[in-house]
DRENDO-1510 file (C-alpha; in Angstrom, 1 decimal, always signed):
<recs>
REC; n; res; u; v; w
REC; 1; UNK; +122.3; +151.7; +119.6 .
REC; 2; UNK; +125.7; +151.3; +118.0 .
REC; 3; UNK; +127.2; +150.1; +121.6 .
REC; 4; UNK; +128.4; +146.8; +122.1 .
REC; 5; UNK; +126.0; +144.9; +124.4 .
REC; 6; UNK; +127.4; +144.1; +127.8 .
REC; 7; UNK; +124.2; +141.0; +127.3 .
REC; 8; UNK; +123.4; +139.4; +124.6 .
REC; 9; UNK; +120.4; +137.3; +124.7 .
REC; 10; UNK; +120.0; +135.2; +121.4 .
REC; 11; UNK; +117.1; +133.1; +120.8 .
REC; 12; UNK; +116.7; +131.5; +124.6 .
REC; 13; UNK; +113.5; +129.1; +125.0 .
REC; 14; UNK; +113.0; +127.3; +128.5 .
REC; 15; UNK; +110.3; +124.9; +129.2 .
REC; 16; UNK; +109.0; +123.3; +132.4 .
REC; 17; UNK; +107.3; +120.3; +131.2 .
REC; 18; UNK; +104.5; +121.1; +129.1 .
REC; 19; UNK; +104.2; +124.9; +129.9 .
REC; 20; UNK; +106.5; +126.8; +127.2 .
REC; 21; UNK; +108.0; +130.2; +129.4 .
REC; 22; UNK; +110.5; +131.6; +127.0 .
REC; 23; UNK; +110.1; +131.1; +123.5 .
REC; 24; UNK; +113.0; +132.6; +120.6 .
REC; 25; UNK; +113.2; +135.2; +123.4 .
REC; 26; UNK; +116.0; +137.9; +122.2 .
REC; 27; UNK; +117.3; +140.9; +123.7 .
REC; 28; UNK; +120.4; +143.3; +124.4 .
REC; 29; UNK; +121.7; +145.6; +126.9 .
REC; 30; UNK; +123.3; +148.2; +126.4 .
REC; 31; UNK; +126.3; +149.8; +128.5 .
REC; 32; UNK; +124.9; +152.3; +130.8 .
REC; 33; UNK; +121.3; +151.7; +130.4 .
REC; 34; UNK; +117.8; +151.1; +132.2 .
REC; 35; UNK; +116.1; +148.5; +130.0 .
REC; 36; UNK; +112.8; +147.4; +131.4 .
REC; 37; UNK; +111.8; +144.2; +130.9 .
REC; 38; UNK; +107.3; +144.3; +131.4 .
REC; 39; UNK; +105.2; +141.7; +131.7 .
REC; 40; UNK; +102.4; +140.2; +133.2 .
REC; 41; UNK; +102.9; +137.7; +136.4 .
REC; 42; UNK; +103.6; +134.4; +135.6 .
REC; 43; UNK; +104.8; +135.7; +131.9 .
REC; 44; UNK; +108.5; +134.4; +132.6 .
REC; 45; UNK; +110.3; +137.8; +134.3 .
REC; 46; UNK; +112.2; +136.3; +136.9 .
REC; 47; UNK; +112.9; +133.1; +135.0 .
REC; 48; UNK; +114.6; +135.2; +132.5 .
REC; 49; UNK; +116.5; +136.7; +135.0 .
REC; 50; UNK; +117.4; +133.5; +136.8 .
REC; 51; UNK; +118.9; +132.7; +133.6 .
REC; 52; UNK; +120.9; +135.6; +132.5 .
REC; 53; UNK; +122.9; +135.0; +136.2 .
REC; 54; UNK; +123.1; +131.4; +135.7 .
REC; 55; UNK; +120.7; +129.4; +138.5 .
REC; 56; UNK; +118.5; +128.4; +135.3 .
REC; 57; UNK; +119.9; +126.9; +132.2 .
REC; 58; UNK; +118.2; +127.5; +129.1 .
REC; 59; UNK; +116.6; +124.8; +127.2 .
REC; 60; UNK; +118.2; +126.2; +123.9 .
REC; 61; UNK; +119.6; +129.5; +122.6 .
REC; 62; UNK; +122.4; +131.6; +123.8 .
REC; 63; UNK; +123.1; +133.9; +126.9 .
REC; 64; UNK; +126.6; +136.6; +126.5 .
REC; 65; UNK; +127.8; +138.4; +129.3 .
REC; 66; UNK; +130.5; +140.7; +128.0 .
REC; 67; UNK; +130.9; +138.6; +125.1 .
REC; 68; UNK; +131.0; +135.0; +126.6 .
REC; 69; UNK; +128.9; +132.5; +126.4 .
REC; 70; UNK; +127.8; +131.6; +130.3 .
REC; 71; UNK; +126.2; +128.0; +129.3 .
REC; 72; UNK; +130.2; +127.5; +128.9 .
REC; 73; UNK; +130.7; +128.3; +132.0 .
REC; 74; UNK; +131.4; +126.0; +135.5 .
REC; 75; UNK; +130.6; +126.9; +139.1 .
REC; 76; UNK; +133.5; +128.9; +140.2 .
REC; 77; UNK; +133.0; +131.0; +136.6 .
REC; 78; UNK; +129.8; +131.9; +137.2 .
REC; 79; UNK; +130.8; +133.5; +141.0 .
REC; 80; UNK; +133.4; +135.5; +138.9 .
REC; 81; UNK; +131.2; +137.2; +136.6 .
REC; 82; UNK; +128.5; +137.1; +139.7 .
REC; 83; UNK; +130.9; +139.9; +141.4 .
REC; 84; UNK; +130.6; +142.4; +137.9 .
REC; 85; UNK; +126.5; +141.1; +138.0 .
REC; 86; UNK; +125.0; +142.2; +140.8 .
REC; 87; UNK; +121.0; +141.0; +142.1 .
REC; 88; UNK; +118.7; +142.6; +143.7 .
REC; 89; UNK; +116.3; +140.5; +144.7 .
REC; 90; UNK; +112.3; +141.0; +144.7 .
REC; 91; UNK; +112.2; +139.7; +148.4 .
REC; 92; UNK; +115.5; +142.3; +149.7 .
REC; 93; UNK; +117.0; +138.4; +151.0 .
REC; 94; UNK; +118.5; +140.6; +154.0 .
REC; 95; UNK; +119.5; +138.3; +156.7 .
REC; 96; UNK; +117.2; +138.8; +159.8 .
REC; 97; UNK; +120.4; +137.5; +162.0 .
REC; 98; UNK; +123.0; +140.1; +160.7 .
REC; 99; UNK; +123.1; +143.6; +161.5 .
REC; 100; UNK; +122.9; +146.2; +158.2 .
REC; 101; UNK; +126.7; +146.1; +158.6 .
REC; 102; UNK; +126.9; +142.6; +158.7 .
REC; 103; UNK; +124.8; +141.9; +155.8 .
REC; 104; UNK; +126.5; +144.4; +154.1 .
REC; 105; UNK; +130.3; +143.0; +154.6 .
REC; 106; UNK; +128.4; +139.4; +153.3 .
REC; 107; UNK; +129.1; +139.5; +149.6 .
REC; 108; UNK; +132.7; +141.0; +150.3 .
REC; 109; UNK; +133.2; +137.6; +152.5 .
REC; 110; UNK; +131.5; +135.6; +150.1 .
REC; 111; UNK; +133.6; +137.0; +146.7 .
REC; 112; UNK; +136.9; +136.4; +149.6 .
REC; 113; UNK; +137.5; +140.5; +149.1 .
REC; 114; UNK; +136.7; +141.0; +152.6 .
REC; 115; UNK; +140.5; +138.9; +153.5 .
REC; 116; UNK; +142.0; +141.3; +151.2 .
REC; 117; UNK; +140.9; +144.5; +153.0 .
REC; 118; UNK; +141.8; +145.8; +156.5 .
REC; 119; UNK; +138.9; +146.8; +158.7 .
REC; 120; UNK; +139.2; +150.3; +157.9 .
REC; 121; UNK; +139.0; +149.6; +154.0 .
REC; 122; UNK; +135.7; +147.6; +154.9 .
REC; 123; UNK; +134.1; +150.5; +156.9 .
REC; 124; UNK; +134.7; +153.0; +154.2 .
REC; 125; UNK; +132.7; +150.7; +151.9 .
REC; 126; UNK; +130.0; +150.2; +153.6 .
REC; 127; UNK; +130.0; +153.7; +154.5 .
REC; 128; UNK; +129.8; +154.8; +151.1 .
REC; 129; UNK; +127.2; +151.6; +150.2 .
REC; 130; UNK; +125.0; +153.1; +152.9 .
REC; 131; UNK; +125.6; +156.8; +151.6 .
REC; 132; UNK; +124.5; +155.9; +148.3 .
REC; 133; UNK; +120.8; +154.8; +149.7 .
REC; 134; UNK; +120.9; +157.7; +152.2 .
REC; 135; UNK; +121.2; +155.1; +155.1 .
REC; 136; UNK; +124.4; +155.7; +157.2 .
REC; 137; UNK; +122.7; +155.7; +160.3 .
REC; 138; UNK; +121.1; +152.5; +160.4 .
REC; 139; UNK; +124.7; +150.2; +160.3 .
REC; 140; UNK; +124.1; +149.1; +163.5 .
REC; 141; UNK; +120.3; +148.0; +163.3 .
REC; 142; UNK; +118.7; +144.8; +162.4 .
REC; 143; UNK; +116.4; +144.4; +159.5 .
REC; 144; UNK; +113.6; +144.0; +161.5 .
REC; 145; UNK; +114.2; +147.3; +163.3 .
REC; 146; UNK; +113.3; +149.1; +159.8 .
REC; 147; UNK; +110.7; +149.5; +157.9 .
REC; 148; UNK; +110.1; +148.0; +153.5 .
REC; 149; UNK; +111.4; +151.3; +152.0 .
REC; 150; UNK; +114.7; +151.1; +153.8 .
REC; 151; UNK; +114.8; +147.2; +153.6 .
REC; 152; UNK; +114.9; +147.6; +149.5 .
REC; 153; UNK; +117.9; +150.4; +150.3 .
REC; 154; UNK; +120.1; +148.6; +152.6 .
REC; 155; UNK; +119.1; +145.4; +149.8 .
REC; 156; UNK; +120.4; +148.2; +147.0 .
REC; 157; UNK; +123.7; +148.9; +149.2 .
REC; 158; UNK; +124.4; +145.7; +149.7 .
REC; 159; UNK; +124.6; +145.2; +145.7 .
REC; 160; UNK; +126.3; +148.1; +145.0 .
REC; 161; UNK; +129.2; +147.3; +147.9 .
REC; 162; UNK; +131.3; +145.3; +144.7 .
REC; 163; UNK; +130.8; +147.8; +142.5 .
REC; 164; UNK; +129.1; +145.6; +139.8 .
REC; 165; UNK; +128.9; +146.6; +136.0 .
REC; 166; UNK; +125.4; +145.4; +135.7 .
REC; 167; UNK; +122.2; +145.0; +137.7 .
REC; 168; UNK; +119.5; +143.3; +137.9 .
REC; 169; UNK; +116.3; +144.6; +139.8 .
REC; 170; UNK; +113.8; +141.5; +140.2 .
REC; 171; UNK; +110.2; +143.8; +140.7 .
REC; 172; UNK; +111.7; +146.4; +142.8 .
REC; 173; UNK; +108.7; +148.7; +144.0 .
REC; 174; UNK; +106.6; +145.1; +144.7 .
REC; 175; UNK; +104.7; +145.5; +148.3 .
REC; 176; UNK; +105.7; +149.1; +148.6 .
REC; 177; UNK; +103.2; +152.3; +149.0 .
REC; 178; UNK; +103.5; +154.5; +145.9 .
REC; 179; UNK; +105.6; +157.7; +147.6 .
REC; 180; UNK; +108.2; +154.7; +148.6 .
REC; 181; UNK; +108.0; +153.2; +145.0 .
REC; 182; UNK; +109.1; +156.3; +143.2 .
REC; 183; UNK; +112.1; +157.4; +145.8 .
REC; 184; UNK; +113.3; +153.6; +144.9 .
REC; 185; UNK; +112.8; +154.6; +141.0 .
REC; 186; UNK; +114.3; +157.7; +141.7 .
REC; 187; UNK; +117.2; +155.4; +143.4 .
REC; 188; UNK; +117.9; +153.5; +140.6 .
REC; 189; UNK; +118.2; +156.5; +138.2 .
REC; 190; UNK; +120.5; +157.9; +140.8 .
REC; 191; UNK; +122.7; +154.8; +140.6 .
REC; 192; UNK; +122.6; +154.6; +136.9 .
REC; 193; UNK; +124.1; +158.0; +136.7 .
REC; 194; UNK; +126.5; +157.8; +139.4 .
REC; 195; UNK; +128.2; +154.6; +138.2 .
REC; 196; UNK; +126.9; +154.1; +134.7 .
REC; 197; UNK; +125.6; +150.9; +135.6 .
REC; 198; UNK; +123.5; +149.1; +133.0 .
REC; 199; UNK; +120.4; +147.8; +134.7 .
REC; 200; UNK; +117.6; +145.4; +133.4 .
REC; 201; UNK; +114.4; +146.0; +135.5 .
REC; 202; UNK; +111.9; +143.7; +135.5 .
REC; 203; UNK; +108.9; +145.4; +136.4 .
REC; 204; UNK; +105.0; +145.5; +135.7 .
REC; 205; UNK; +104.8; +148.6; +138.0 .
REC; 206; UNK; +103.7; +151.4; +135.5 .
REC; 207; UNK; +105.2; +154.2; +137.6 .
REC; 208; UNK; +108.7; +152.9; +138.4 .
REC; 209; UNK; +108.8; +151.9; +134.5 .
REC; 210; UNK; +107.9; +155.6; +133.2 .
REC; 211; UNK; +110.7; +157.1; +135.6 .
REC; 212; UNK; +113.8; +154.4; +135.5 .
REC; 213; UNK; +113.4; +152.8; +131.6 .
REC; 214; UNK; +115.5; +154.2; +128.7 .
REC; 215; UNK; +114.2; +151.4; +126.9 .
REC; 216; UNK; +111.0; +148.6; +127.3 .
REC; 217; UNK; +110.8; +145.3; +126.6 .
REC; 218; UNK; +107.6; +143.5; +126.4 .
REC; 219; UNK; +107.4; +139.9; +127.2 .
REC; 220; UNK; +104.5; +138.5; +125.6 .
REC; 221; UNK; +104.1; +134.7; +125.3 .
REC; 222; UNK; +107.4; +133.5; +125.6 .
REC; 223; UNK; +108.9; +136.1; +123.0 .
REC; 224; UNK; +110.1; +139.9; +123.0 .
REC; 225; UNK; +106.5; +141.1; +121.7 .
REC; 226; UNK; +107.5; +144.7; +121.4 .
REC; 227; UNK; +110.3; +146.8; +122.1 .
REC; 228; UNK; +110.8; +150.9; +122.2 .
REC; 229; UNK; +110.6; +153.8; +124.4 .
REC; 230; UNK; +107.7; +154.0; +127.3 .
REC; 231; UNK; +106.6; +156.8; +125.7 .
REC; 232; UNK; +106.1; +154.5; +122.0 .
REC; 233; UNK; +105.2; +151.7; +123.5 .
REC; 234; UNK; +102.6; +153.7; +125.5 .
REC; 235; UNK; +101.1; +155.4; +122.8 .
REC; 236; UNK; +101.0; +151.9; +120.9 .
REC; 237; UNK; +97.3; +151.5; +118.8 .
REC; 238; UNK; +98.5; +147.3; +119.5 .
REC; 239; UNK; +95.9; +146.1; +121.8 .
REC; 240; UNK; +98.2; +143.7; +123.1 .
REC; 241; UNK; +100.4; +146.7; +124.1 .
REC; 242; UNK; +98.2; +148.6; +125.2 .
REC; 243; UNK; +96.5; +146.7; +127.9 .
REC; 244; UNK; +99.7; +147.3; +129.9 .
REC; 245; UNK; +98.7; +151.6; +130.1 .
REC; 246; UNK; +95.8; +151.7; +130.7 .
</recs>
């Protein structure tokens, strides 16, 4: 792609201890697209992700988020670029006290938007946060009250209520029956073309890969193994690869 990348992940290794996660591990995103990030559990997914938002510091290498260099960066720089970055998290990380509304108007109180907005200003957007999942109707009801499927939605709304430029799904189907797994795929295409939002999925679900990736990224000991289309990498003779479709 001859975009400018919106990340730009040069050469990153982390180590804990003795065990070696991410090795020379490069990669780019591009504006406006899924890229899919695949690997086996334990391969170093979500510490990648950790460190692209900044709650894990590389060991060496370089992470750019539109163009700067975030190991630069202190505390209350990071929660600025955290409002253009936003996370949704492999657990949902709803709060079980908080009504959908509540959790909802959370990150507009945390980012201090919500003091900037009049109460009607804040319904609209979590109106529209809600519409966006197909959810309106739950704004009064407590997390418990529904069920995983609309969990991961109201978890989607609540990262879409800032509007962020990128997004970051930590295993997104995980724990959820295959029918609810591709309406959340579906969901994240949605979003993507609604906003062109560039997302990096990290994912070793094959379904939700084949419907949300522009572009896959294999993570194979430590490093960016292989990179392409699902449809290449699927149809890949590399044994390596191939093990992921079968």
């Amino acid at each position: 792609m001859n975009a400018e990348p919106v990340i730009e992940i040069v050469d990153i290794n982390k180590s804990f201890g003795d065990n070696h996660v991410l090795r020379d591990f490069t990669m780019n995103l591009y504006k406006g697209e899924n890229l899919v990030v695949l690997g086996k559990s334990g391969s170093g997914k979500s510490v990648l992700i950790k460190c692209i938002i900044g709650l894990l510091t590389p060991d060496s290498g370089s992470i750019k988020v539109f163009g700067e260099d975030i190991s630069e960066y202190d505390r209350r720089e990071l929660d600025r670029m955290r409002v253009k970055v936003g996370f949704l998290f492999q657990s949902n990380a709803l709060y079980d006290s908080m009504t959908v509304r509540e959790n909802l108007e959370f990150p507009l109180r945390r980012h201090h938007i919500k003091g900037k907005q009049d109460a009607e200003e804040v319904e609209v957007m979590v109106m529209e946060a809600l519409g966006n999942v197909g959810l309106e109707h739950t704004v009064d009801m407590m997390p418990a009250e529904l069920s995983g499927g609309m969990r991961k939605r109201i978890a989607l709304a609540r990262t879409l209520i800032l509007r962020p430029e990128i997004i970051l799904y930590d295993e997104p189907t995980t724990g959820l029956d295959p029918i609810t797994g591709r309406e959340i795929s579906e969901l994240i295409v949605e979003v993507q073309k609604k906003y062109n939002a560039s997302s990096i999925i990290i994912s070793h679900d094959i379904n939700c890969i084949s419907i949300t990736s522009n572009r896959v990224v294999m993570l194979i000991d430590g490093r960016c193994y292989a990179e392409g289309t699902y449809q290449e990498l699927s149809g890949s003779e590399d044994p390596k690869v191939r093990e992921f479709f079968k």
